[in-house]
C-alpha positions in Angstrom: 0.0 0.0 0.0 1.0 3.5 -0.8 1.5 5.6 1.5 0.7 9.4 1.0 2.8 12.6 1.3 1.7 13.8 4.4 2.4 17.5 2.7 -1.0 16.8 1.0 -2.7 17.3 4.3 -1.2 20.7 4.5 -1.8 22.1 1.4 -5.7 20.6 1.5 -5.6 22.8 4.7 -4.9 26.0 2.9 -7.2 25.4 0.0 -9.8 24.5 2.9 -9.0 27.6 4.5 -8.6 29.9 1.5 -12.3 28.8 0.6 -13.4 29.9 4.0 -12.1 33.5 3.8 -13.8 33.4 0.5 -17.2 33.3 2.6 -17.6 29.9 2.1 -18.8 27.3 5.0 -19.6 24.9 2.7 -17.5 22.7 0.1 -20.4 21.3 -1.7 -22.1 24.8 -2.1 -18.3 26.5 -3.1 -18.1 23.5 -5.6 -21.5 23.9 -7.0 -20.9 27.5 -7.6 -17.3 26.6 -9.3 -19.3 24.5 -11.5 -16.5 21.6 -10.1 -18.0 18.1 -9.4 -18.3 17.7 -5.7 -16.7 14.8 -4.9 -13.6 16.3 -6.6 -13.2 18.9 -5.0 -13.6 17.4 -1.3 -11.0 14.8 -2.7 -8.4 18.5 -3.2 -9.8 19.4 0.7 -9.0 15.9 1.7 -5.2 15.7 0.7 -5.7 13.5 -2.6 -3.0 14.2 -5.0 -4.0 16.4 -8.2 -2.2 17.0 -11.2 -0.5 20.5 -12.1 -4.0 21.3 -14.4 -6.3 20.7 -11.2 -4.1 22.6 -9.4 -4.0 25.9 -11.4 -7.6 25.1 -12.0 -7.9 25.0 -8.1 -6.1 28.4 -7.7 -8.1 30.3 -10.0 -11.5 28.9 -8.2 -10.1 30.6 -5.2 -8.7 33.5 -6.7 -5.2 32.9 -5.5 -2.0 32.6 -7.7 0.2 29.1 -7.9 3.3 31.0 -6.5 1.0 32.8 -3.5 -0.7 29.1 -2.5 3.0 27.5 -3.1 4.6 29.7 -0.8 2.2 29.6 1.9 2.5 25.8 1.7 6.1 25.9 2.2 5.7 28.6 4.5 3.2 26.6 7.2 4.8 23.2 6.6 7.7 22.7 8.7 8.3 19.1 6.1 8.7 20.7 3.5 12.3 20.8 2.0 14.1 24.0 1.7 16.4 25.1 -1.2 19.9 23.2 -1.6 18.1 20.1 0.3 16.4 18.3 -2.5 19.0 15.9 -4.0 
């Protein structure tokens, strides 16, 4: 069994988040909006992996750049590895 990056989690928590300061309490009803099937999207606020299109597809639904939602993943998650590290 594979197990997943546990970076996932964090990064589900800021889209979670961001969607919140959006004004919206709901996933399902932020989803149906996006015109974005549902059960997607909670998959992206559950920590499944998505590919680089659902992601920039993910930052425009919340209004957020790649680079501003990348460096406030790196920024909250203390795993994550910093230049010169990755071999």
């Amino acid at each position: 069994m594979k197990t997943k990056d546990t970076r996932l989690y964090d990064l589900a928590y800021l889209i979670r988040m961001r969607r919140i300061e959006l004004g919206y309490s709901s996933a399902e009803k932020f989803s149906n909006e996006k015109g974005i099937n549902r059960s997607v999207y909670q998959r992206w606020e559950s920590g499944e992996d998505l590919n680089l299109t659902s992601f920039l597809k993910l930052c425009d639904m919340h209004h957020i750049s790649a680079s501003a939602l990348l460096l406030k993943w790196e920024q909250t998650n203390r795993l994550m590895p910093k230049d010169g590290q990755i071999n």
